[in-house]
C-alpha positions as CSV (number, residue, x, y, z in Angstrom):
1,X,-12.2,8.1,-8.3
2,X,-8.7,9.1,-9.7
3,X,-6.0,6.4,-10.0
4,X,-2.6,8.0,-9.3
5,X,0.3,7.4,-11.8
6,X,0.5,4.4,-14.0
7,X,0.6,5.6,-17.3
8,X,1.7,2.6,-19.2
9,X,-0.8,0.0,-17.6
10,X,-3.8,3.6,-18.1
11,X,-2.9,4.0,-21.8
12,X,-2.7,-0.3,-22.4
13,X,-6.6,-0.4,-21.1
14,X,-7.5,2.8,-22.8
15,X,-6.5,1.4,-26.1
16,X,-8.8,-1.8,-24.9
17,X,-11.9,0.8,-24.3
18,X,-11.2,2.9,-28.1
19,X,-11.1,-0.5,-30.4
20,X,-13.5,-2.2,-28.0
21,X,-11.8,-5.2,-27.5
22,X,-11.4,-6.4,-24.5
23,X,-9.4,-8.9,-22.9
24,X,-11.4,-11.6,-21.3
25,X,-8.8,-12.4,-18.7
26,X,-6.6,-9.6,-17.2
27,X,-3.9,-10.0,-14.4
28,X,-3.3,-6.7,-12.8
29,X,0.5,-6.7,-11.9
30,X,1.9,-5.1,-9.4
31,X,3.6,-4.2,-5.6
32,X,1.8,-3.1,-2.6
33,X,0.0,0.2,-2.3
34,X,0.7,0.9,-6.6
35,X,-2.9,0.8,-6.8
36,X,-4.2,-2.4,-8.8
37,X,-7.4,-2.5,-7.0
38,X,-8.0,1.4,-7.7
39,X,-7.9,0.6,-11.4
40,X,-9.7,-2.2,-11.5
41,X,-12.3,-0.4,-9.8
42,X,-12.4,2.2,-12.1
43,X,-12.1,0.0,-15.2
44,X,-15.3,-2.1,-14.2
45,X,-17.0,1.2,-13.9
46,X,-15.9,2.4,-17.5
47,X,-16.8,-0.9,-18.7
48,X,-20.0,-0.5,-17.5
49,X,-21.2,2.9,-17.5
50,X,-24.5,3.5,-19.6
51,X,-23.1,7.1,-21.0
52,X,-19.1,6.9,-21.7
53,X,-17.8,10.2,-21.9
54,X,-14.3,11.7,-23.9
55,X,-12.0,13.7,-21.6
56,X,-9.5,16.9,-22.9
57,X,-6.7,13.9,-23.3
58,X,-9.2,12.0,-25.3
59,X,-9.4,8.9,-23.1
60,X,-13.0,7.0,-22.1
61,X,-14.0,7.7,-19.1
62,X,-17.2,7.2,-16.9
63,X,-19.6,9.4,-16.8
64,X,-20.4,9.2,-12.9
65,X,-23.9,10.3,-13.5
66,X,-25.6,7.5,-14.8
67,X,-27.4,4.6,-12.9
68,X,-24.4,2.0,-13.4
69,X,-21.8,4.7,-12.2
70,X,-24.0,5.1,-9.5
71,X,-23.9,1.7,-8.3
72,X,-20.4,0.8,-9.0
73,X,-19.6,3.8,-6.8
74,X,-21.2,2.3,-4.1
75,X,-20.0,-1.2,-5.1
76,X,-23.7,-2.7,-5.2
77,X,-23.3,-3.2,-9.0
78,X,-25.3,-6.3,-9.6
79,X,-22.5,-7.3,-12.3
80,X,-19.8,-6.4,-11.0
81,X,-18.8,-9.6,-8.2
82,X,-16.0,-9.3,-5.6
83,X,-13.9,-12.4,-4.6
84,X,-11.0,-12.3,-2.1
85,X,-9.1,-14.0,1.2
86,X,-11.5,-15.0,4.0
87,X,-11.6,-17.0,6.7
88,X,-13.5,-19.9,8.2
89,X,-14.4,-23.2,6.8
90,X,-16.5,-23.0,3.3
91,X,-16.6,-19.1,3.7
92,X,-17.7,-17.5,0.7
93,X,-16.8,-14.1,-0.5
94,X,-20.8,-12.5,-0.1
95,X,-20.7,-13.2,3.4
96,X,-17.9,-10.1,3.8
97,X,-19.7,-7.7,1.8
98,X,-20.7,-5.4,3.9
99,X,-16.9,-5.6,6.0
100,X,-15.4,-5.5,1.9
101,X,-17.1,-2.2,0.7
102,X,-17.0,-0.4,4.4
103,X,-12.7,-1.1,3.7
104,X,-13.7,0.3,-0.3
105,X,-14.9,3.9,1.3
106,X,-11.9,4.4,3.5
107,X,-9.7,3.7,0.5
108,X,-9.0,2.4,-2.7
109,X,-5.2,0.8,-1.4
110,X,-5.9,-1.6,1.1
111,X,-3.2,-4.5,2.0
112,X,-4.4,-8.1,2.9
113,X,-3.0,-8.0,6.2
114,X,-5.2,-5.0,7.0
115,X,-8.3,-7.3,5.4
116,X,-7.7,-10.0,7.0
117,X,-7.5,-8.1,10.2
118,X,-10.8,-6.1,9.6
119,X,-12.6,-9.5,9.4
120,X,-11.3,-11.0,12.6
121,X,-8.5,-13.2,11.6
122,X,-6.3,-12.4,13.8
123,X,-3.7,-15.0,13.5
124,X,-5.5,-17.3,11.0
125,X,-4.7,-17.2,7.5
126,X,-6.9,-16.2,4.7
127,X,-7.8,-18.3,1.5
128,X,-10.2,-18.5,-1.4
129,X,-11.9,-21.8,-0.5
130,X,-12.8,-24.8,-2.7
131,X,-16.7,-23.1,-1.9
132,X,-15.9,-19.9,-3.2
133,X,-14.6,-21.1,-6.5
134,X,-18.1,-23.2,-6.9
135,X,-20.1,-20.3,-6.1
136,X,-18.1,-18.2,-9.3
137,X,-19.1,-20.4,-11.5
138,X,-22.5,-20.6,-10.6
139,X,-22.7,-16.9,-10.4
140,X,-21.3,-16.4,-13.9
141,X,-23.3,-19.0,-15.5
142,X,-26.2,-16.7,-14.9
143,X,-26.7,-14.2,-17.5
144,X,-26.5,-10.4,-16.5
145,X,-28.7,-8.4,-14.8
146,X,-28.8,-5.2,-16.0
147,X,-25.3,-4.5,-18.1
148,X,-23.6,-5.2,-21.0
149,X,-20.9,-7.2,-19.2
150,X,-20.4,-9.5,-16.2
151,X,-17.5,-8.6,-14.0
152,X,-15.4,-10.4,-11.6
153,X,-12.9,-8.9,-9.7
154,X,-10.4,-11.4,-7.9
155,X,-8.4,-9.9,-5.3
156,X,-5.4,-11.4,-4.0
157,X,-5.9,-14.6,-6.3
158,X,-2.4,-15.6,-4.3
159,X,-4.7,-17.0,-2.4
160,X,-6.0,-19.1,-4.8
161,X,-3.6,-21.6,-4.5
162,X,-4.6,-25.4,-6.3
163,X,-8.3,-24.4,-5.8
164,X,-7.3,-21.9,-8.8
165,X,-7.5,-25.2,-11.4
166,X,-11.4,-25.0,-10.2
167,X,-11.6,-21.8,-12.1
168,X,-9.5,-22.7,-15.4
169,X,-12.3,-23.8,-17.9
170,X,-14.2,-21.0,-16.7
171,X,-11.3,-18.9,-17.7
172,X,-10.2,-20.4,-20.8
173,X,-13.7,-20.5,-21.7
174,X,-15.9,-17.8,-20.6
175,X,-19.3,-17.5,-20.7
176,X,-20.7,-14.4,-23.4
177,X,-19.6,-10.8,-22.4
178,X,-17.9,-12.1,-18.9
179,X,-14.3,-10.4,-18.1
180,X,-11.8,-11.5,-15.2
181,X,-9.5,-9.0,-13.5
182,X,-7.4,-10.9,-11.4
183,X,-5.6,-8.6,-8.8
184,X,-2.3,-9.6,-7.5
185,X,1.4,-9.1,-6.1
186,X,3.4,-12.2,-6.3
187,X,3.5,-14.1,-9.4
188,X,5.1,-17.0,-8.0
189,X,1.8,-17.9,-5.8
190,X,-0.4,-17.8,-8.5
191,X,-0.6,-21.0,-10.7
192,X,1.0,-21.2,-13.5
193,X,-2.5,-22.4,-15.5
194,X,-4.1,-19.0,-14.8
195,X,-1.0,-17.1,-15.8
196,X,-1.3,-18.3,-19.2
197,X,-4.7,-17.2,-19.8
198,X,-4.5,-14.2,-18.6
199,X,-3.2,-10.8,-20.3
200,X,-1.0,-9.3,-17.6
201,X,-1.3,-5.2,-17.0
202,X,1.9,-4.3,-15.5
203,X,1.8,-1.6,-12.4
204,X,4.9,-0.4,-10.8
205,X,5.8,1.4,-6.9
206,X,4.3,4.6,-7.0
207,X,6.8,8.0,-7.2
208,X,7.4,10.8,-4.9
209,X,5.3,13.0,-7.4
210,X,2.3,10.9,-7.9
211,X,2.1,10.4,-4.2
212,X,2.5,13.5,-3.4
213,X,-0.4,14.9,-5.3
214,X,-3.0,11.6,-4.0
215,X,-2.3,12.7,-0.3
216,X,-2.7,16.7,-0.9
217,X,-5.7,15.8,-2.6
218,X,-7.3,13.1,-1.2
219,X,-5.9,13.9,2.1
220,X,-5.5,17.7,2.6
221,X,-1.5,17.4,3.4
222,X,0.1,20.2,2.9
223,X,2.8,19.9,0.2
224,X,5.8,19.7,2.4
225,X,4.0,17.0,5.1
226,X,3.1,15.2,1.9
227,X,6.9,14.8,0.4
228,X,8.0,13.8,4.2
229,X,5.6,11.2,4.0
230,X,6.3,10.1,0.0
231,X,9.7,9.8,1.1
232,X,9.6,7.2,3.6
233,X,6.5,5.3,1.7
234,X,8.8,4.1,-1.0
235,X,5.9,4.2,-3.5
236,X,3.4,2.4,-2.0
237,X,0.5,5.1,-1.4
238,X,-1.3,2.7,1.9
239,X,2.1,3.5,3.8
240,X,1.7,7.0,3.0
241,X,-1.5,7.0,4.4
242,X,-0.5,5.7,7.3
243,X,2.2,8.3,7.3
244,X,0.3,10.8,7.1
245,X,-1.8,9.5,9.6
246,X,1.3,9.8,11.7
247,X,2.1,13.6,10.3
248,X,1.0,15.0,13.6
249,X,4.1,14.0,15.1
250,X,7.0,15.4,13.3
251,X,9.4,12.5,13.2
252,X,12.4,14.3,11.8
253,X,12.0,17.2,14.5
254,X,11.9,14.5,17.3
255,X,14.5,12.3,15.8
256,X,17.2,15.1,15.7
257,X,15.8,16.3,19.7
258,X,16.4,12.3,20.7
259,X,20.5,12.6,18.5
260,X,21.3,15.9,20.8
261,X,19.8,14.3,23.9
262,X,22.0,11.6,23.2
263,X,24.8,13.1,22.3
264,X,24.7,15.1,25.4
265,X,23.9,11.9,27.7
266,X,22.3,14.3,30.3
267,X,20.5,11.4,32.2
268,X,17.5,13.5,33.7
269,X,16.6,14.6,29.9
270,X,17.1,11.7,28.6
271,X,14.6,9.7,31.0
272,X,12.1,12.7,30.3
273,X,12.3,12.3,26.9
274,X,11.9,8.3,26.9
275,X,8.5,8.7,29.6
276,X,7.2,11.3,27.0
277,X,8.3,9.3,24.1
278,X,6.5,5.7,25.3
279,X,3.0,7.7,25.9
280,X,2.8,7.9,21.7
281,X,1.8,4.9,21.2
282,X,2.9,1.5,19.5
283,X,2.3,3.1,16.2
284,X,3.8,6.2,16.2
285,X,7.2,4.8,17.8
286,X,7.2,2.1,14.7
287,X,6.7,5.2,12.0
288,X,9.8,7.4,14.3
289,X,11.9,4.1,13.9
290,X,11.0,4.1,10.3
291,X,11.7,7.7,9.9
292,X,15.2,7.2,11.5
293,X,16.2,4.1,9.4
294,X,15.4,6.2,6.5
295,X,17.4,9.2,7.6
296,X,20.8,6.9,8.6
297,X,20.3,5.7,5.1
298,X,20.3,9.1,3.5
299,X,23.0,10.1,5.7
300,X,25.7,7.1,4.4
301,X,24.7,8.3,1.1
302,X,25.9,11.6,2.0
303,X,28.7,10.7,4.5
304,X,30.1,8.7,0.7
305,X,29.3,11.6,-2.0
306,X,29.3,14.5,0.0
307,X,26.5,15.2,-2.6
308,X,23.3,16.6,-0.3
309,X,21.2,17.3,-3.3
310,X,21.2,13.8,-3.9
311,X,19.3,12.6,-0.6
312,X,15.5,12.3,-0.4
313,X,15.6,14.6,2.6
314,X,13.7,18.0,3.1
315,X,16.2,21.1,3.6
316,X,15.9,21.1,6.9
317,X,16.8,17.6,7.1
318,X,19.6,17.8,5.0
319,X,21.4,20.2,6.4
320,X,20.9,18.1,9.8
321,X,22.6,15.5,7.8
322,X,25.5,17.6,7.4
323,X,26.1,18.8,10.4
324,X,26.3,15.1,11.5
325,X,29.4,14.8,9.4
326,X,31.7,16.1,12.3
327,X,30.1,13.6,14.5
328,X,29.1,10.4,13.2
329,X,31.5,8.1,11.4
330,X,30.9,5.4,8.6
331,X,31.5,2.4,11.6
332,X,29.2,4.4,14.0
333,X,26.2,4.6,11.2
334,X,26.8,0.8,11.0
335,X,25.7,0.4,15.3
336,X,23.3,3.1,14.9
337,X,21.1,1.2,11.7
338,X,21.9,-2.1,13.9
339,X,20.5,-0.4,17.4
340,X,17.3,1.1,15.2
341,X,16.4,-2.2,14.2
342,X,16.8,-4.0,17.2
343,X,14.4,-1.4,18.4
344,X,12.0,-2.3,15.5
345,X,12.2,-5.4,16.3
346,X,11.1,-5.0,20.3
347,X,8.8,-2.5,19.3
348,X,7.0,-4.7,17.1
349,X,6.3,-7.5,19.9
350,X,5.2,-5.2,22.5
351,X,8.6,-4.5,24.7
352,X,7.7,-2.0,27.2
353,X,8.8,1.5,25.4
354,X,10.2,2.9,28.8
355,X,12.9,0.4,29.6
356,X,13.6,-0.2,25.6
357,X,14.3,3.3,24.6
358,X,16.2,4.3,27.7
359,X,18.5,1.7,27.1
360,X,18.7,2.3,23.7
361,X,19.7,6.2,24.6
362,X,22.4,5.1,26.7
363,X,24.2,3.2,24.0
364,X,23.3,5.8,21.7
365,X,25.2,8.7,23.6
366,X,28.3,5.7,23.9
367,X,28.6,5.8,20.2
368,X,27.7,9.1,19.7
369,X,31.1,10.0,21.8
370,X,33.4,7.7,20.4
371,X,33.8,8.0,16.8
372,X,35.8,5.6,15.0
């Protein structure tokens, strides 16, 4: 399991693994899709493994071979525990298991919303229960089963809230070869207690590069579908994927076919378009919006410098930019951004796509022919 990018927060915990000193207590930093939860995977396997190995760059790493790796791979480590969000009064973690490491085999970069969802919340929100913080103490009061370590991953500890000063002693005070990795996103939720006895392992967004290479790897993009879809993630790699996802449909080839519609206001195209466009799907119209907010951002960059190699854009797309320049004006960019994300906005709560995006083509073509 490669973790992509984050060198700083790799070469902090490798220097943990060399001197063998671990951190008890470790808050894993970082935005949405950076991969936190990839890492901390991977750690608790290194930790564990039975036959550590040294790679060319000199760094521990697991073996993969051995009857630990084995398990941790399949997240069925016996010392290796899994706490995160759930729902339903007094629900504890193990009773998600099976729903927790079916999301672990699709991928490594999974958003709460998306958890929450794959349990059946719908629209009730997730916690970590009063029950659930019992239950981790009892669990790591027991001694391990077959490591050298007991682990406990917290995912989302956010969700922690005031239960979180359940868990403090056990922190502070561990029991013998016991290590926390506390996974999170916002600082602000988690209490300030469990800051301070944790060491925190800073991860930041993802770039173009390292994204790049995880979806060409991990998902057989091709280089170029993989940079359209790194461009719009804005380094979280869970938005690429769903990009990618999305790849079939080449957004920037149907954005520019809807402009020149559009532009021409022919109204028996333009209604063909919208009836093909609304069989895509709920999804695939929200990644075209996404597509075109990101392209009407690229363009006032370029409508200000005039500098093209400046915009995250492929060639193609750039030189669509500048042929816009004889058309589109600074005011008209300012309607266009504010019509796309009405759009999102309707798009979002289930507006029927027919009547939404042909009335959105009409005042398209009107500001399209009167440039200010």
């Amino acid at each position: 399991m490669a973790v992509l990018g984050q060198k700083k927060a790799k070469q902090r915990l490798q220097r943990m693994l060399q001197h063998n000193r671990l951190a008890h207590a470790m808050l894993f930093l970082g935005p949405e899709g950076s991969g936190k939860l990839a890492m901390a995977l991977v750690f608790a396997q290194t930790v564990l493994c039975e036959d550590k190995q040294t790679d060319e760059q000199g760094e521990i790493v697991a073996c993969g071979k051995c009857r630990a790796c084995v398990k941790s791979n399949k997240w069925i480590h016996p010392d290796i525990h899994f706490s995160f969000p759930t729902i339903g009064t007094n629900a504890r973690s193990d009773q998600f298991l099976e729903h927790w490491r079916a999301m672990l085999n699709d991928h490594h970069y999974p958003t709460v919303h998306e958890w929450l969802q794959r349990i059946g919340a719908e629209n009730k929100q997730g916690n970590i229960n009063k029950e659930e913080c019992l239950n981790i103490v009892r669990k790591l009061s027991l001694k391990t089963f077959e490591a050298s370590h007991k682990i406990l991953i917290i995912w989302m500890p956010e969700y922690l809230g005031k239960e979180g000063n359940r868990l403090l002693k056990l922190i502070e005070e561990p029991p013998a070869q016991t290590l926390f990795i506390l996974v999170a996103e916002n600082q602000e939720l988690i209490l300030n207690t469990i800051l301070s006895r944790c060491q925190v392992v800073q991860f930041h967004s993802l770039s173009d590069e390292d994204i790049v290479e995880g979806l060409v790897e991990q998902r057989e993009l091709s280089q170029e579908e993989a940079f359209g879809a790194a461009q719009l993630a804005n380094g979280n790699f869970n938005e690429a994927m769903k990009l990618a996802v999305a790849s079939e449909n080449d957004n920037a080839t149907l954005f520019l076919e809807w402009m020149r519609k559009c532009y021409k206001g022919h109204g028996v195209e333009l209604v063909k378009w919208v009836e093909n466009f609304a069989g895509v799907g709920r999804e695939n119209q929200k990644f075209f919006l996404r597509y075109a907010l990101h392209f009407m951002r690229e363009y006032l960059l370029l409508f200000s410098t005039k500098d093209a190699a400046r915009l995250r854009l492929r060639e193609a797309e750039k030189k669509t930019a500048q042929n816009f320049l004889n058309i589109i004006g600074f005011q008209q960019v300012e309607l266009i951004v504010t019509l796309l994300n009405q759009l999102s906005y309707h798009v979002e709560r289930n507006a029927n796509p027919k009547v939404l995006f042909l009335d959105a083509s009409l005042q398209m073509h009107t500001f399209l022919r009167n440039r200010r």
